[in-house]
C-alpha angles and dihedrals in degrees: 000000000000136000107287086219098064104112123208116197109200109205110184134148097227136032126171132264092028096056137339143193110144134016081275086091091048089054095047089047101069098009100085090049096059104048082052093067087053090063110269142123116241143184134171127214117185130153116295095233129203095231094052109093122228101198090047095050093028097239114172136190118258108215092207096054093049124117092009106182113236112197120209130174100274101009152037120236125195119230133195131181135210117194132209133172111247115263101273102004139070091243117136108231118193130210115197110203144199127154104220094059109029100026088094118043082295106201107012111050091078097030097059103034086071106288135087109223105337100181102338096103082115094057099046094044084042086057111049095042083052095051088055094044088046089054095047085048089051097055085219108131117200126213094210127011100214101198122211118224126310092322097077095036094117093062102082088043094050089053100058098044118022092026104026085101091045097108087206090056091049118123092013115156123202137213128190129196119201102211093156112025097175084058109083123149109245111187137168114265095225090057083062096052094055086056115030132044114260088252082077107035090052088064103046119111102251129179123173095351085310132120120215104200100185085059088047095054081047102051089049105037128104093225142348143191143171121215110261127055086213090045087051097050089042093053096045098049104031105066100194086055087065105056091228094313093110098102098050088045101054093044093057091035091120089069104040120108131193115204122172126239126254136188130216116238094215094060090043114041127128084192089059100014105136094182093061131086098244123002112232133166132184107287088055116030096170084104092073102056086060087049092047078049100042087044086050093056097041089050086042102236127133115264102249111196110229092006116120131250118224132181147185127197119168136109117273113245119105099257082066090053101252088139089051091048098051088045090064101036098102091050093050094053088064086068129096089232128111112225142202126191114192132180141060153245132091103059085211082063094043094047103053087038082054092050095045092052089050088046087061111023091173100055108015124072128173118188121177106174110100120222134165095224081044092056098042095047087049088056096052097038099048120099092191129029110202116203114185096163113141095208124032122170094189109300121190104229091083085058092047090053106054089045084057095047086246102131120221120234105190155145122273110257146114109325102357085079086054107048094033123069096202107231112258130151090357098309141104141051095265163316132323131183119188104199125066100227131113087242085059108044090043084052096054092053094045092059080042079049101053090039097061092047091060100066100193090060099034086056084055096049091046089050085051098054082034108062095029105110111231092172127145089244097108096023093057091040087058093043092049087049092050089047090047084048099054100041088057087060 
C-alpha cells in the first residue's frame, strides 16, 4: 500500500455526472476513487459550468476560496470556487467560476461544434492559472497534478516557469492522460501573448502562428500515458494514428505508459443500479426486458416482442464515427431492428440523425440531452450497443455494456481489441470489424443479428460479457506504481 500522505490533484475539463462529453468523464468518475483504495489522497478541480446544477449535485460556496486573484498577463480575473463530494465517494471535488468564462456551456461549445478552441483561449488559460492559485489558496499541496487531455496542458509548463520559484509549488510531479488524441487545442499564438509572460509563450509548441497545446503538455510533463498498451504503441509508430503528435511521441517514449481502463462495479451494476428501471444480475435476467420496455417508451417507439434493440451513444463528430454512421443509416433501417442514436455535437450530424428519426417514427429515435439516469437505463435496455468510432483509445462504454449483457458491436482499435473477445465458434463477449467501412460494420451486426435470434448462443454470449471483470484493481496497482515511480525520481 502506499503512504497514505501522497496526495494526487485530478484537473479535467469534464466528470460525470456533472458533466460529460467523452468517456473522460467516465475515467474521472471512478478513477479517483481507485487510486484511493491504493492509499492515496485524491481531489478532483474541473470548470464550474453554467449548465451543471448546484442544487442537483449540492455545490456550495466556500467562503475561503472566494474572489482568488488570477493573474493574467494584462489583467486580473476574479475566481471563485464551489466544492461537492463525488457521487459515491468522499472525494472532494472542486469547481472554479467566473462568470465571464463557465456561465454558458465554458470549454466545449466551441470545441465540439468543430473547432478546437475558436475563440476560448481566455477560458482554458483561465483555467489552468486558476487551478494553481486555488490550490495555493487552499493550502492543499499535491504530490502529483495528473492532468486530464488537451484542457489542463498549460500546467506542467506553468510550473516550471511562472511558479518554479513558488516554494509551495517546489518538488510537484505531473502526470498527463491522452483520452482524445485527435483533440488537441489549437489555438492562435497571439491569443497566448495577450495573456500569458513571454517566459511561457517562448515554450509553447507553435507551428504556423499556432499553438498545440496536447504536444505542449507533452513536451513539459513528467510522465504521461493513454488507456490502453495497444493504443500507446499504436500512437507512437503510425503516424497517421497520431494526428501529427508522432515526433513528439517517439522522442518522450520512454516515458509513455499505456494503462488500460476499468470500471467500478459499484458505479456500474445493473444488481445494485438505482438510476435503471428493474435491477437484474446473471442468475435472473427478467430485469432487462423492463428496462428494453421503459428505454422504448422514453425514446417513444412501440415495444416489439423478439426485435432487437440497438443502440448508438456516442458524440457526433467524425472521429466518433458519426460519418460512418450516416453512411449506413439507410442500410440499417432495412433491418428489423429498432434503433436509438444518442449523443451530441456537430448540428449537420444532428440534424440528418433528427430527419432520419422523423422519417421512421416507429423504428428510429434521436436523443441529444444528456442525463445520467438517461445514460444508465440505455446501458441496461439496449440489446446492441453500436460503436462506429474511428479512433478509440479504450473507452469505458464497451465494458458497461457487457456488465450490463448488452453486447458491443465496434470497430478494431486501442483498447476495443483488449476488453472485447470477438465472437467466434460460440465464445467470446462481442463483435469486431476490422475495416472502417459501412459493408463491414453492417457485417459485423448482422452476425450480432442472427446471434440474438439464437437464444442458446446469445445467452452465451451475454454470460460471457457478463462475468468478464473490468474493475480498477490492476489499472489503479499500475498507476500507484507509476506515482511512487515518479516521486523517487
Amino acid at each position: 500500500m502506499a503512504r497514505r500522505n501522497i496526495k494526487v490533484l485530478y484537473v479535467s475539463g469534464e466528470v460525470s455526472p456533472f458533466v460529460r462529453i467523452s468517456a473522460l468523464a467516465d475515467f474521472m468518475a471512478s478513477f479517483p476513487q481507485a487510486i484511493e483504495e491504493e492509499g492515496f489522497e485524491a481531489r478532483i478541480m474541473m470548470p464550474k459550468y453554467g449548465t451543471i446544477n448546484d442544487r442537483k449535485f449540492r455545490l456550495h460556496d466556500v467562503l475561503r476560496l472566494s474572489d482568488i486573484e488570477v493573474h493574467l498577463k494584462e489583467k486580473i480575473d476574479l475566481l471563485n470556487v464551489k466544492v461537492t463530494a463525488l457521487p459515491s465517494s468522499k472525494i472532494q471535488t472542486y469547481f472554479l467560476y467566473n462568470e465571464k468564462y463557465f456561465k454558458r456551456n465554458g470549454l466545449f461549445t466551441d470545441l465540439y461544434s468543430g473547432n478546437d478552441l475558436k475563440g476560448s483561449a481566455d477560458k482554458v488559460v483561465f483555467f489552468n492559472v486558476g487551478v494553481l492559485e486555488t490550490l495555493q489558496r487552499l493550502g492543499w499541496k499535491p504530490d502529483i497534478i495528473h492532468c486530464h487531455d488537451w484542457y489542463a496542458c498549460l500546467i506542467p509548463l506553468l510550473l516550471k516557469t511562472v511558479y518554479a520559484s513558488h516554494e509551495f509549488f517546489k518538488d510537484i510531479k505531473t502526470v498527463l492522460t491522452i483520452h482524445n488524441i485527435y483533440r488537441q487545442g489549437i489555438v492562435p499564438y497571439k491569443a497566448f501573448q495577450k495573456l500569458l509572460p513571454d517566459e511561457v509563450c517562448s515554450a509553447l509548441h507553435c507551428t504556423n502562428d499556432e499553438v498545440n497545446m496536447l504536444y505542449t503538455g507533452v513536451e513539459h510533463v513528467d510522465f504521461f500515458t493513454t488507456t490502453s498498451k495497444r493504443y500507446a504503441e499504436e500512437i507512437v509508430h503510425d503516424g497517421p494514428q497520431a494526428f501529427g503528435l508522432a515526433p513528439v511521441l517517439e522522442e518522450y517514449q520512454d516515458k509513455f505508459y499505456g494503462i488500460l481502463n476499468g470500471i467500478d462495479n459499484r458505479q456500474w451494476n445493473p444488481s445494485t443500479d438505482k438510476l435503471i428501471k428493474k435491477r437484474y444480475g446473471i442468475e435472473n435476467m427478467d430485469g432487462k426486458l423492463d428496462n428494453k420496455k421503459a428505454l422504448l417508451e422514453d425514446a417513444g417507439l412501440p415495444y416489439r416482442e423478439g426485435v432487437p434493440l440497438v443502440g448508438v451513444i456516442a458524440n457526433f463528430d467524425e472521429f466518433q464515427g458519426a460519418s460512418l454512421l450516416l453512411k449506413s443509416l439507410e442500410e440499417l433501417a432495412a433491418l428489423d431492428i429498432q434503433l436509438v442514436i444518442s449523443g451530441s455535437g456537430d448540428k449537420k450530424y444532428e440534424k440528418v440523425f433528427q430527419d432520419f428519426a422523423d422519417a421512421h417514427p416507429e423504428q428510429v429515435s434521436l436523443h441529444t440531452e444528456y442525463s445520467d439516469a438517461f445514460f444508465h437505463l440505455a446501458i441496461a435496455g439496449l440489446d446492441i450497443l453500436l460503436m462506429p468510432g474511428m479512433i478509440e483509445s479504450c473507452g469505458m462504454i464497451q465494458m458497461f455494456a457487457m456488465n450490463y449483457g448488452t453486447i458491443p458491436v465496434a470497430y478494431a482499435g486501442g483498447g476495443i481489441v483488449e476488453t472485447i473477445d470477438d465472437f467466434a465458434k460460440e465464445s467470446g463477449s462481442g463483435f469486431i470489424f476490422h475495416e472502417y467501412t459501412v459493408d463491414s460494420l453492417m457485417g459485423k451486426l448482422n452476425e450480432a443479428l442472427e446471434c440474438f435470434h439464437d437464444e442458446e448462443s446469445w445467452e452465451q454470449l451475454v454470460n460471457t460479457g457478463m462475468t468478464r471483470d473490468f474493475t480498477w484493481k490492476n489499472s489503479a496497482e499500475e498507476y500507484a506504481q507509476l506515482y511512487r515511480q515518479i516521486l523517487e525520481e
